[in-house]
N, CA, C and O of each residue as an XYZ file, in Angstrom:
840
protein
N     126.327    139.767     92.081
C     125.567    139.639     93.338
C     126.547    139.512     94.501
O     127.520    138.765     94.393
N     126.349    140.134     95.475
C     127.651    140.444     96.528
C     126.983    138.941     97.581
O     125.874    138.408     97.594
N     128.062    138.701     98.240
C     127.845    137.513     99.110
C     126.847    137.558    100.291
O     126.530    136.511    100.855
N     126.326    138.807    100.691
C     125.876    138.847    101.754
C     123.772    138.523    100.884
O     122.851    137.829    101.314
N     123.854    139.325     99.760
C     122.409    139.146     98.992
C     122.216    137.817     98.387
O     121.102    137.413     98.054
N     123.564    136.971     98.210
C     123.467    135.708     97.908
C     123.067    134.735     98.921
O     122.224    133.887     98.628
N     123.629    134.775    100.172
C     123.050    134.705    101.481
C     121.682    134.578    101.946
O     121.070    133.580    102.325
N     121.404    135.524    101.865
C     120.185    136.312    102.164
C     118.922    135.997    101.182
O     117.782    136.092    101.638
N     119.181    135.557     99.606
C     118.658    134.547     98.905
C     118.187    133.382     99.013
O     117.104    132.862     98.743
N     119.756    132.819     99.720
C     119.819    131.524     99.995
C     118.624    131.173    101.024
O     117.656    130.490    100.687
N     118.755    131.582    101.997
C     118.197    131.528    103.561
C     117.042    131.329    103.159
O     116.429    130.333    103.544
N     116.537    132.152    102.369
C     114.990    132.578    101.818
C     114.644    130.656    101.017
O     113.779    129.796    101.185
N     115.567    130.756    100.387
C     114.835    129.718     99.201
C     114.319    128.486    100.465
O     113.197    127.982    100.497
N     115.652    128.133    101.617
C     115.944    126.942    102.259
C     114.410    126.656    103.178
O     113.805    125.623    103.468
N     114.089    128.511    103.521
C     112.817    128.853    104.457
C     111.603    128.733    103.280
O     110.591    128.687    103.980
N     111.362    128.692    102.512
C     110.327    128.488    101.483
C     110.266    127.115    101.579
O     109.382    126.580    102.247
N     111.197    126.415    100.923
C     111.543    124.969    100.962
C     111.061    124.358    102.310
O     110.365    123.344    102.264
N     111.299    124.759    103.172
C     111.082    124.174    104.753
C     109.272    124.240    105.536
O     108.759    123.441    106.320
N     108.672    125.561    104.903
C     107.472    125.625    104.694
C     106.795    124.484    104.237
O     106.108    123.840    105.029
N     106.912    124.111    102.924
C     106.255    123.633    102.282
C     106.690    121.809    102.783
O     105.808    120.952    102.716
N     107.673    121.564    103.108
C     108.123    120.234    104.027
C     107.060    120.215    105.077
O     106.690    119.084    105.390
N     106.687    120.864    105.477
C     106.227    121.147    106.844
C     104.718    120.695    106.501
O     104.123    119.803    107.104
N     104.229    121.405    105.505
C     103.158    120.735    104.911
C     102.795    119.550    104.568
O     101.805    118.938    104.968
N     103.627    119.193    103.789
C     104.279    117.987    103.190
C     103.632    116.815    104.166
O     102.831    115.906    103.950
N     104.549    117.380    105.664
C     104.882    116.136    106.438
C     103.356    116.249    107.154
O     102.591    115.307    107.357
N     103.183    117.359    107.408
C     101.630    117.127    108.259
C     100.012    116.933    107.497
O      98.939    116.912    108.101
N     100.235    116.798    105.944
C      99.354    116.269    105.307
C      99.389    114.877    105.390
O      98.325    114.293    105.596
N     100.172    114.394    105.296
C     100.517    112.411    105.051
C     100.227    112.373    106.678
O      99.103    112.287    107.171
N     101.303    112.442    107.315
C     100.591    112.114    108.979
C      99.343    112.102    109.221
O      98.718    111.123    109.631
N      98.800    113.425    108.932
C      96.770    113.620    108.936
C      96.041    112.737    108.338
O      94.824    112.617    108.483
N      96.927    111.904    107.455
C      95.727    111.350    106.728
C      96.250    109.355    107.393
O      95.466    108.442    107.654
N      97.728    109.341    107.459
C      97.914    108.052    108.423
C      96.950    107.899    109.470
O      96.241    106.945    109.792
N      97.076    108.979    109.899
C      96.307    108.934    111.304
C      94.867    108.536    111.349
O      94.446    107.609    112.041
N      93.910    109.524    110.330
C      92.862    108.738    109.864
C      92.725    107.196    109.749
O      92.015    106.316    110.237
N      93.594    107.281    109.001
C      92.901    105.879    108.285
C      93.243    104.485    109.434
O      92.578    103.451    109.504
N      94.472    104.838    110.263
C      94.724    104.147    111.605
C      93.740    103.751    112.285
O      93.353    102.681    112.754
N      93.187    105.465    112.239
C      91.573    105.027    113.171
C      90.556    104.655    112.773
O      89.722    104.085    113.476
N      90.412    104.942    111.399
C      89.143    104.156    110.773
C      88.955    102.676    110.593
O      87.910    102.065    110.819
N      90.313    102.071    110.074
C      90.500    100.926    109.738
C      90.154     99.889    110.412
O      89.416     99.016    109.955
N      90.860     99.872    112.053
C      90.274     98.966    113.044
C      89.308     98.842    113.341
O      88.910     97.738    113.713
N      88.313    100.200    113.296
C      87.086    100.164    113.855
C      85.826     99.403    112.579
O      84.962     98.543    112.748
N      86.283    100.276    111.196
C      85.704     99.824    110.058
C      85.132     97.918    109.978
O      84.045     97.403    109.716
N      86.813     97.207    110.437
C      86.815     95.729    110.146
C      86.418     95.283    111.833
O      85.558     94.444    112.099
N      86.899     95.723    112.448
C      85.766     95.292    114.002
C      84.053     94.709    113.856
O      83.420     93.722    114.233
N      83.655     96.512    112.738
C      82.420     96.289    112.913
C      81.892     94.930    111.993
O      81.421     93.818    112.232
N      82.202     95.586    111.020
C      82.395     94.535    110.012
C      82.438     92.996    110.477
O      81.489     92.273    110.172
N      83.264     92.605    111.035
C      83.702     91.292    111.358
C      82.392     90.855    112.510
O      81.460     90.060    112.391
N      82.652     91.431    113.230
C      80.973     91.529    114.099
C      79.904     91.100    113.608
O      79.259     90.093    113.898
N      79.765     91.711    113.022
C      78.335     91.503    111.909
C      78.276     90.049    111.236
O      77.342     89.258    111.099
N      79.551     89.998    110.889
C      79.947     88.670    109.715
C      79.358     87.523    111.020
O      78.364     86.800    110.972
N      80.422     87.685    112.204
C      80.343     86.356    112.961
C      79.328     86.266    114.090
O      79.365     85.234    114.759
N      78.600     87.014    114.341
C      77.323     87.057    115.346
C      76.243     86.517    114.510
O      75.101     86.543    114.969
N      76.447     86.053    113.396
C      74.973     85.583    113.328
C      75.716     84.084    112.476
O      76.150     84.274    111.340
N      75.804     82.877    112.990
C      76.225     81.608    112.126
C      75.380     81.443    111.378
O      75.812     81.323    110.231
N      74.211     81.367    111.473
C      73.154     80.961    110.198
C      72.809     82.031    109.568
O      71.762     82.044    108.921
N      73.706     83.230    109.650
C      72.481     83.673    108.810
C      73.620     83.811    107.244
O      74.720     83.277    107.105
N      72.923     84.650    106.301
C      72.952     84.247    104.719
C      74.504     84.729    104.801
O      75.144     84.062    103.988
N      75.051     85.336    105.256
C      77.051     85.519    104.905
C      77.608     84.505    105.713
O      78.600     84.727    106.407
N      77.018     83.355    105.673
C      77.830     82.054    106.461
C      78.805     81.101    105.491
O      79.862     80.484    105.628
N      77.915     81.322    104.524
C      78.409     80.366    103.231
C      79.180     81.729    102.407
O      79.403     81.412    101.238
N      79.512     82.772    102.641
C      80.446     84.072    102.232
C      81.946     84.263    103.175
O      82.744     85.106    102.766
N      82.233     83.593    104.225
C      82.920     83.693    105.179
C      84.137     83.966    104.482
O      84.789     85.010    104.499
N      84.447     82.513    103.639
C      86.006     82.946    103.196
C      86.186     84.260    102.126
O      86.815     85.305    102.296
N      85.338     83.769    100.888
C      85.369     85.329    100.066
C      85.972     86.837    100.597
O      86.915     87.519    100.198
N      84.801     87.058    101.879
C      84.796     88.177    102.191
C      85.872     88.031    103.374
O      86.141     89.121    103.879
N      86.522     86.979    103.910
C      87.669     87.475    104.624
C      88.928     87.439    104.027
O      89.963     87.856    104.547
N      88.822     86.944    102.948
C      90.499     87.017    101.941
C      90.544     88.462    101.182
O      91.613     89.036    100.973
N      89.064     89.084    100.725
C      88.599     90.017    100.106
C      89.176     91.092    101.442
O      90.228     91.674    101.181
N      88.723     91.303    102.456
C      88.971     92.194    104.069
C      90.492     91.910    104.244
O      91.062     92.934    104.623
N      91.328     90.860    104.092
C      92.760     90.717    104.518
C      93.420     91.131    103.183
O      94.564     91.518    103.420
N      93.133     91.190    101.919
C      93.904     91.641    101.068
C      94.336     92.983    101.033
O      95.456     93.394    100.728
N      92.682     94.051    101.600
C      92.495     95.129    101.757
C      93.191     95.360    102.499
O      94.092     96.073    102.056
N      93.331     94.998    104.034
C      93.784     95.262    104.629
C      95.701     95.628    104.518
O      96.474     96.557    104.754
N      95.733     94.324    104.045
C      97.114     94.183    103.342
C      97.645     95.639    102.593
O      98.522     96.302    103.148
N      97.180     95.983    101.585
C      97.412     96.610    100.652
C      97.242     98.358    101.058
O      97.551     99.342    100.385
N      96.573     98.252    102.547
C      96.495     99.321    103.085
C      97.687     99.441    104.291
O      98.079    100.420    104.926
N      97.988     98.373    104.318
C      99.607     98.013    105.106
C     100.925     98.386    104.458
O     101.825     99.074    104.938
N     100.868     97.858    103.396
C     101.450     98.327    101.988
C     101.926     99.901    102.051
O     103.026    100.451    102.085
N     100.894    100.246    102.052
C     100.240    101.591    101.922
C     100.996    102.462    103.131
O     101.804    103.305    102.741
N     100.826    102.344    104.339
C     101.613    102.770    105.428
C     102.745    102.434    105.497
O     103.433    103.338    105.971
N     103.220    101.675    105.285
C     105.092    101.090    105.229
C     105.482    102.111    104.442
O     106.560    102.626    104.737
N     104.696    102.681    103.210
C     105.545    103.682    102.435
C     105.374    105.033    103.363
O     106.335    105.559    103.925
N     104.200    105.458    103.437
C     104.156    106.368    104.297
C     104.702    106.410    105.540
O     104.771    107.571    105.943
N     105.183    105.475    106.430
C     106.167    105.795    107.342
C     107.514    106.067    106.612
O     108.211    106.949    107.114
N     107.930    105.512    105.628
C     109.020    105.478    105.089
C     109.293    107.111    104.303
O     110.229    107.899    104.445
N     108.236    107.180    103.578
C     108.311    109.019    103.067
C     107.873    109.752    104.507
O     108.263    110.819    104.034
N     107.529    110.036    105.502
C     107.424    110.354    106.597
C     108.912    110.478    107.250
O     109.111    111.513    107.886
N     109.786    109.708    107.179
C     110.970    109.240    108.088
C     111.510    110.074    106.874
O     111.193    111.254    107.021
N     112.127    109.880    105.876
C     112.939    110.861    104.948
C     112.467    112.179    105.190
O     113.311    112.889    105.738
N     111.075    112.873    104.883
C     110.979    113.868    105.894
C     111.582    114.820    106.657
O     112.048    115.937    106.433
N     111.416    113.832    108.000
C     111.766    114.182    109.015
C     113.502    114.616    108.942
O     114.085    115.568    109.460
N     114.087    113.353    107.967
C     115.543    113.875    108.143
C     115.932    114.992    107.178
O     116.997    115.592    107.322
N     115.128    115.255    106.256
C     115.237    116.412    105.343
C     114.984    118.001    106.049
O     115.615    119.014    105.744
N     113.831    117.894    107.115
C     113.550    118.842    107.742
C     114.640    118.844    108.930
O     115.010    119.950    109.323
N     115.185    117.686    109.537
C     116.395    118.176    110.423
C     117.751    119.317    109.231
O     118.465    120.290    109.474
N     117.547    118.653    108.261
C     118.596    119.256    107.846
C     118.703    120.906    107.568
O     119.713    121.601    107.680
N     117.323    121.333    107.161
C     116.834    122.097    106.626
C     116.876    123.133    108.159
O     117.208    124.317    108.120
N     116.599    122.637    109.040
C     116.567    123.511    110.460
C     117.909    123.973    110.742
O     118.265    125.140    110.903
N     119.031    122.297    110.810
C     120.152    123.149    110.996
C     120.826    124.515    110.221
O     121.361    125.506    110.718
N     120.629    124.225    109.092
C     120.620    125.389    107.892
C     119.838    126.667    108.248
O     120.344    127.761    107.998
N     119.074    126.608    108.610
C     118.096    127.681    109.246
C     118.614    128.206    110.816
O     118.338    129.252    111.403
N     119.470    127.054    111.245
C     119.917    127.468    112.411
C     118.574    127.798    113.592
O     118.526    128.766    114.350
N     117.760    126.916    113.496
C     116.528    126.588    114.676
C     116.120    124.884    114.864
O     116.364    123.936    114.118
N     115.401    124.942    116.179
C     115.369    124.290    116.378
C     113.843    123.488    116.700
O     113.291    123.239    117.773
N     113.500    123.254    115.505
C     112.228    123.209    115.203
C     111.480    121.926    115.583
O     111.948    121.328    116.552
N     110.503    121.449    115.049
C     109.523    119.628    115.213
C     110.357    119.088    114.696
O     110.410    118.068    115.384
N     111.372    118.948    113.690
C     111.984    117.569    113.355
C     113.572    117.423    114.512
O     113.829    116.400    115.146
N     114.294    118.492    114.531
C     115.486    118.346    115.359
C     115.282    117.941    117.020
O     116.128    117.510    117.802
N     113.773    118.261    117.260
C     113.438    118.617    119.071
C     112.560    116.922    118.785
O     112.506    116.094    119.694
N     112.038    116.707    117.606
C     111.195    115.156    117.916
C     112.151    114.187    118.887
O     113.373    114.059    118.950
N     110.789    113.415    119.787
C     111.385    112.375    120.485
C     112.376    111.106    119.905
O     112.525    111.485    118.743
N     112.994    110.075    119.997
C     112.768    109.113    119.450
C     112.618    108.296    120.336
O     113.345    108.258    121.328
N     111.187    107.131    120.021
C     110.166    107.014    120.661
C     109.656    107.477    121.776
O     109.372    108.656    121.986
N     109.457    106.103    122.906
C     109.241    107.298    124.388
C     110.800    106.666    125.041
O     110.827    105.741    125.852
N     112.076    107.376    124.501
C     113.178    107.178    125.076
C     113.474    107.795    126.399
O     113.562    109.020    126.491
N     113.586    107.239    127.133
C     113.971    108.444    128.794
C     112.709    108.360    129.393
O     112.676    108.801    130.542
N     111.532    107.864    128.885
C     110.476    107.379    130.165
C     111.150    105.908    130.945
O     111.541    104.816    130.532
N     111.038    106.534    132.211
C     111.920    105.808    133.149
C     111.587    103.760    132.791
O     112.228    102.884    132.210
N     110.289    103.809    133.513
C     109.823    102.314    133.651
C     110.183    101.524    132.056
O     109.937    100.322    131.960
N     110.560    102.010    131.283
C     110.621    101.427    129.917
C     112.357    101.118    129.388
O     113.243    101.941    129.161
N     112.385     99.811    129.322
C     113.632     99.113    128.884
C     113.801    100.083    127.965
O     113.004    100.584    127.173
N     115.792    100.429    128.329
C     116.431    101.493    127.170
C     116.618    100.842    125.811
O     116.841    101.469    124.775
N     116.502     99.501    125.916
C     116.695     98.863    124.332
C     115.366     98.687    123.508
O     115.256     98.306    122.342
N     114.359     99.066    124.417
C     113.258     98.768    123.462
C     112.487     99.840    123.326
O     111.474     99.912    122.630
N     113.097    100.923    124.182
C     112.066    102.578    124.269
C     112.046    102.768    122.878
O     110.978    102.578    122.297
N     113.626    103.311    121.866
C     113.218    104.083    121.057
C     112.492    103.197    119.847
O     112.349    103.747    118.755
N     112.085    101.982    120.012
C     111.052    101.702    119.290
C     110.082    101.499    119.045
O     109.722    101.196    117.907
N     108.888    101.659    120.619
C     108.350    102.025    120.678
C     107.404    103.596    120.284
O     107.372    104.539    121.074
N     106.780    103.602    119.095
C     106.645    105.066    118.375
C     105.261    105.194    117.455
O     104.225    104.718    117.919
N     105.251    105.672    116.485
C     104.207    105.286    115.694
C     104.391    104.042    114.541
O     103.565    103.190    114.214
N     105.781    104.256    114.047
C     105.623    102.914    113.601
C     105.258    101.830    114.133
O     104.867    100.887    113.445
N     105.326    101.786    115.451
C     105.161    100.423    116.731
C     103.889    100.225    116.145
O     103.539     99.364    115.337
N     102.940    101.583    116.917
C     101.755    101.938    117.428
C     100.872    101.368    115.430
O      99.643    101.420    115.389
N     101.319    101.100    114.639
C     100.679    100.802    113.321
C     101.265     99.315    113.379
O     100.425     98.492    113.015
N     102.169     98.910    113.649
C     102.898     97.961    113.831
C     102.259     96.713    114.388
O     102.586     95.538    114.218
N     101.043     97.356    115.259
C     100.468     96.390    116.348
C      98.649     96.196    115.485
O      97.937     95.208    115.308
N      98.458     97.844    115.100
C      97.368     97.603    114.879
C      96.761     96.619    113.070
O      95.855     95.824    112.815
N      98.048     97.383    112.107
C      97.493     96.460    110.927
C      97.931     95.066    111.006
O      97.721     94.660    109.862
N      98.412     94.100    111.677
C      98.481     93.229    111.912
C      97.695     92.724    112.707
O      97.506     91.509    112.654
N      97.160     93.362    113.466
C      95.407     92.556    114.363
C      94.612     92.984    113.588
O      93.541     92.575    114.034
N      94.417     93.535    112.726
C      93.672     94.084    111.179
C      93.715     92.501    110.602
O      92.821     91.688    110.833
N      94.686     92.272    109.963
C      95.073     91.229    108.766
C      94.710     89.517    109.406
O      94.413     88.568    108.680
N      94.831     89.472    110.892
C      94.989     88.337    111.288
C      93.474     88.255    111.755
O      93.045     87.127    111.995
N      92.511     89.480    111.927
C      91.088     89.105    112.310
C      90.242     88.570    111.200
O      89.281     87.817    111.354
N      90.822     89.163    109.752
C      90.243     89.057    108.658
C      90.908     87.530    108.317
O      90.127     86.758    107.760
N      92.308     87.009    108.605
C      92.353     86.001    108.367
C      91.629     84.850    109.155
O      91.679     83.688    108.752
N      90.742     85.332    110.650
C      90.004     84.282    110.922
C      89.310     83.915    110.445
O      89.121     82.727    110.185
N      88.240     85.474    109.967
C      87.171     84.742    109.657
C      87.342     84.374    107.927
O      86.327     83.826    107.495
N      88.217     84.538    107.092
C      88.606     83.164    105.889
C      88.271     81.939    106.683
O      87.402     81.124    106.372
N      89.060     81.887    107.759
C      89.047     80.413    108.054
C      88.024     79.567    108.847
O      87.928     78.350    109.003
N      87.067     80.928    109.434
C      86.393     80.401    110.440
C      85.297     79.843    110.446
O      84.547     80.711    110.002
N      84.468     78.612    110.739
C      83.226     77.674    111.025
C      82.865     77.445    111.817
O      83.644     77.014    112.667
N      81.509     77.546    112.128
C      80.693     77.494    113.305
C      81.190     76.338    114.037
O      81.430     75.255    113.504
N      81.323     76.571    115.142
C      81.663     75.051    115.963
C      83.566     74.799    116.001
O      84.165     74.104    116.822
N      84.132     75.529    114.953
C      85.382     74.954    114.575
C      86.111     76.213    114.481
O      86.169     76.702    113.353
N      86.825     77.000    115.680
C      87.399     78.223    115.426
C      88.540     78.313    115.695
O      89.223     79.300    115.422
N      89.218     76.622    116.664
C      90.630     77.152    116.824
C      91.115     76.717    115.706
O      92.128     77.416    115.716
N      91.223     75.939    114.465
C      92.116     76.454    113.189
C      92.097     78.055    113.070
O      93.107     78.747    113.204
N      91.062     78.452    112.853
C      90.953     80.226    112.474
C      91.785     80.906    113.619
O      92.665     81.753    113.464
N      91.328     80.362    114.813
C      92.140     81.363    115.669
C      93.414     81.358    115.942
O      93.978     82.324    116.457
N      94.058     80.157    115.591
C      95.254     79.730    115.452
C      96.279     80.485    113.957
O      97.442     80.836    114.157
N      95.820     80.587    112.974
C      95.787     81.371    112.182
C      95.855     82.906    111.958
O      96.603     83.570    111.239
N      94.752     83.302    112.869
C      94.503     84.748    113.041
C      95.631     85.167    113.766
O      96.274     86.042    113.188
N      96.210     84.690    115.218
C      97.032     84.512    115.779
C      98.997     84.750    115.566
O      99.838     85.444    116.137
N      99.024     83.579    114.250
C      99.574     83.284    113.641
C     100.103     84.863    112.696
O     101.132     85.504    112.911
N      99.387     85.067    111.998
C      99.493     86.374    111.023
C      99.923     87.721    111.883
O     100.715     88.607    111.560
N      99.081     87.567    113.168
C      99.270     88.700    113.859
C     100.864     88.995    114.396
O     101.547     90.001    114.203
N     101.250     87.579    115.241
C     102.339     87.547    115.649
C     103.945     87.900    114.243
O     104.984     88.467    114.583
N     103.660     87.359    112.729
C     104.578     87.245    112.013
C     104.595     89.284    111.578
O     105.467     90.070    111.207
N     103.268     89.378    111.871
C     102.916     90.863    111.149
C     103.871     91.779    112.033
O     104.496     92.743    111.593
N     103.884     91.391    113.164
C     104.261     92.341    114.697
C     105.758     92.035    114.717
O     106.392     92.388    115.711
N     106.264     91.532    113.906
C     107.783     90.831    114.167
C     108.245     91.463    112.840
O     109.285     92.120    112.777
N     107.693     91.314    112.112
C     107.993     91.719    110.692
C     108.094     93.783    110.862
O     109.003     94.429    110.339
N     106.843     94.480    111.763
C     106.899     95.541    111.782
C     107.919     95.959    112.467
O     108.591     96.880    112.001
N     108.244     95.405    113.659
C     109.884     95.910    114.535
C     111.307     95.620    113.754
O     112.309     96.288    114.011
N     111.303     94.759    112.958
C     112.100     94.806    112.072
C     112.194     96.183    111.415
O     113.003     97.108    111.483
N     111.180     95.987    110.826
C     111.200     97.181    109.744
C     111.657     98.549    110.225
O     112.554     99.232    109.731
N     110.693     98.908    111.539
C     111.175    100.491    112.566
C     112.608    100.391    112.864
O     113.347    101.313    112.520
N     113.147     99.194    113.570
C     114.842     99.234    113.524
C     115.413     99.504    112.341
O     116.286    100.370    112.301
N     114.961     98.702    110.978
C     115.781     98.949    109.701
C     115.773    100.182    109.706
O     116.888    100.545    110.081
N     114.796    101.490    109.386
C     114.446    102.259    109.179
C     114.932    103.100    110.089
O     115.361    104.064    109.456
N     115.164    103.324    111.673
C     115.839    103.967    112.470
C     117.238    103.892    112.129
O     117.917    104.789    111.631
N     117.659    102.521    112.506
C     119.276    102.342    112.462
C     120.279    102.210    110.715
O     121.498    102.051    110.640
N     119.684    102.288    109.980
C     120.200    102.201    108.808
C     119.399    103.283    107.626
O     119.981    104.350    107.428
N     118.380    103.083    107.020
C     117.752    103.831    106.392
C     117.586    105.771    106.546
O     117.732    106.721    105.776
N     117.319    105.641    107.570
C     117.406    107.528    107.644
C     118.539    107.652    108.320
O     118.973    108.794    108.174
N     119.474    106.743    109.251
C     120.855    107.360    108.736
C     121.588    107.768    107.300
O     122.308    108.746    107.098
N     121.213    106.786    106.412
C     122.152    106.623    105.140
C     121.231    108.142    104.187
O     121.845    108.903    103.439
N     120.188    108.220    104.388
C     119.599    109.016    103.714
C     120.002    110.687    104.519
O     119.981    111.704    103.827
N     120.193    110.717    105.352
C     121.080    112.304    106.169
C     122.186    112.099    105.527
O     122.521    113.153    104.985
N     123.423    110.679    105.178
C     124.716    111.444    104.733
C     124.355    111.340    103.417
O     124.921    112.249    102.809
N     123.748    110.736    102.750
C     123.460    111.076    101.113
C     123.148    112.487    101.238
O     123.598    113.287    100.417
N     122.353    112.880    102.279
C     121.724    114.390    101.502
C     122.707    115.194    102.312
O     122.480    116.297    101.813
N     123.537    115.387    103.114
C     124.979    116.042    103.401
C     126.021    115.944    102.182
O     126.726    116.785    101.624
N     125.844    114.727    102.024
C     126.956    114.672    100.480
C     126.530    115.373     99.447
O     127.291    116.195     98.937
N     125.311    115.189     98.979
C     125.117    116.268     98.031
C     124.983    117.699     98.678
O     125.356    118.652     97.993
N     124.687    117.835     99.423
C     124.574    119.422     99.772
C     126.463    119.587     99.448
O     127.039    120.225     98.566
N     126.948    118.845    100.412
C     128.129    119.516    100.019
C     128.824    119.378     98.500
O     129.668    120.270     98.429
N     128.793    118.610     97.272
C     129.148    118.396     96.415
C     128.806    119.817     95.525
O     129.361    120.450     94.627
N     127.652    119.919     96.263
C     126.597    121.305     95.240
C     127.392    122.771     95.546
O     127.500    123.741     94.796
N     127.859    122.597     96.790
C     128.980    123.832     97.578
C     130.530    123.933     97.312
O     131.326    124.871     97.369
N     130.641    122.635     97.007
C     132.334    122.436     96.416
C     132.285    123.080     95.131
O     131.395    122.997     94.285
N     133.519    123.830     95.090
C     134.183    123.967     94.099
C     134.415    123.579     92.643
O     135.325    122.758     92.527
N     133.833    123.949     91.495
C     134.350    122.966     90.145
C     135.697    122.630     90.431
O     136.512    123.374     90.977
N     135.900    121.419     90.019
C     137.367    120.679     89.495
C     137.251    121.328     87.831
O     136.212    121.149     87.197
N     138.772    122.308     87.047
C     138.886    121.978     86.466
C     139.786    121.213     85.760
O     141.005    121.232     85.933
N     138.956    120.283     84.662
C     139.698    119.185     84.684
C     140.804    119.526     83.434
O     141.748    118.785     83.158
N     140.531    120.629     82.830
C     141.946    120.926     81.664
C     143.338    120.880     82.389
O     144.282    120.199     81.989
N     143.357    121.695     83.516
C     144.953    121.846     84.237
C     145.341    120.072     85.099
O     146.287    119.816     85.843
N     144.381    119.270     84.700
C     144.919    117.854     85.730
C     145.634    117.121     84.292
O     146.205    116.033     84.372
């Protein structure tokens, strides 16, 4: 096979490969996005219902069904931490895949966050993003459901103190995570996958003549 059809192979497999990334990445997003929007509104209503009526028959259900709503919630938190996390590998797989392609496609041209909008502190722009934007919401998710565990007619600042409580550790815990994940994690995961690309391009060592 002459170098130029090996080439010309190559290009092909990297553009097949890059297709199907592309998919990849805008199936999981489509469905984050959903469930982003369903979720808040789902336990809003929900919670509504629970606490507009004190006497009526889910009064003596309060905690059940709010440890039952915050676990869910939880586990659907769970649930997005990975999906930002396979989302973010992604993205750096498809930068790589572009430069190789030599274009300059959605992952190389993406923002990071809203960096360079003027009115917005340069240390806190690029983290402002979608991880933020989930960052804010499953944690007022987890901490509404932890009110009403806690909450009794007449007696709501324990609950709200609580609810409060969860929200703030949830929202501290998520900016952590978007920095880990910006500044360490999908760096280390671009030179892992540079290292192997190039290991796969190097040369055998053979090891009889050492």
């Amino acid at each position: 096979m002459s170098d130029e059809t090996h080439d010309t192979s190559r290009l092909e497999n990297i553009r097949t490969t890059y297709n199907q990334l592309c998919e990849s990445y805008r199936a999981i997003d489509d469905f984050r996005t959903k469930l982003l929007a369903f979720l808040p509104l789902a336990s809003g209503a929900g919670i509504f219902l629970l606490i507009a009526k004190p006497g009526g028959p889910a009064a003596e259900l309060l905690r059940p069904i709010g440890a039952f709503g915050f676990l869910t919630a939880l586990g659907l938190y769970i649930f997005e931490i990975y999906g930002i996390r396979k989302c973010t590998h992604l993205i750096v797989v498809g930068e790589y895949l572009e430069e190789q392609l030599g274009i300059g496609g959605q992952f190389k041209n993406r923002p990071t966050g809203i960096e360079g909008v003027g009115v917005i502190p340069k240390s806190i722009a690029p983290d402002i993003s979608e991880p933020f934007a989930s960052g804010i919401i499953y944690p007022a998710v987890l901490g509404a459901w932890a009110f009403v565990a806690l909450y009794k007619p007449g007696r709501s600042a324990p609950a709200g103190f609580l609810g409060v409580a969860v929200f703030v550790v949830g929202l501290f815990a998520s900016v952590k995570f978007s920095r880990w994940l910006r500044k360490k994690d999908a760096l280390e995961k671009a030179d892992d996958l540079r290292n192997r690309a190039h290991q796969a391009t190097s040369p055998a060592v053979n090891l009889s003549n050492q």
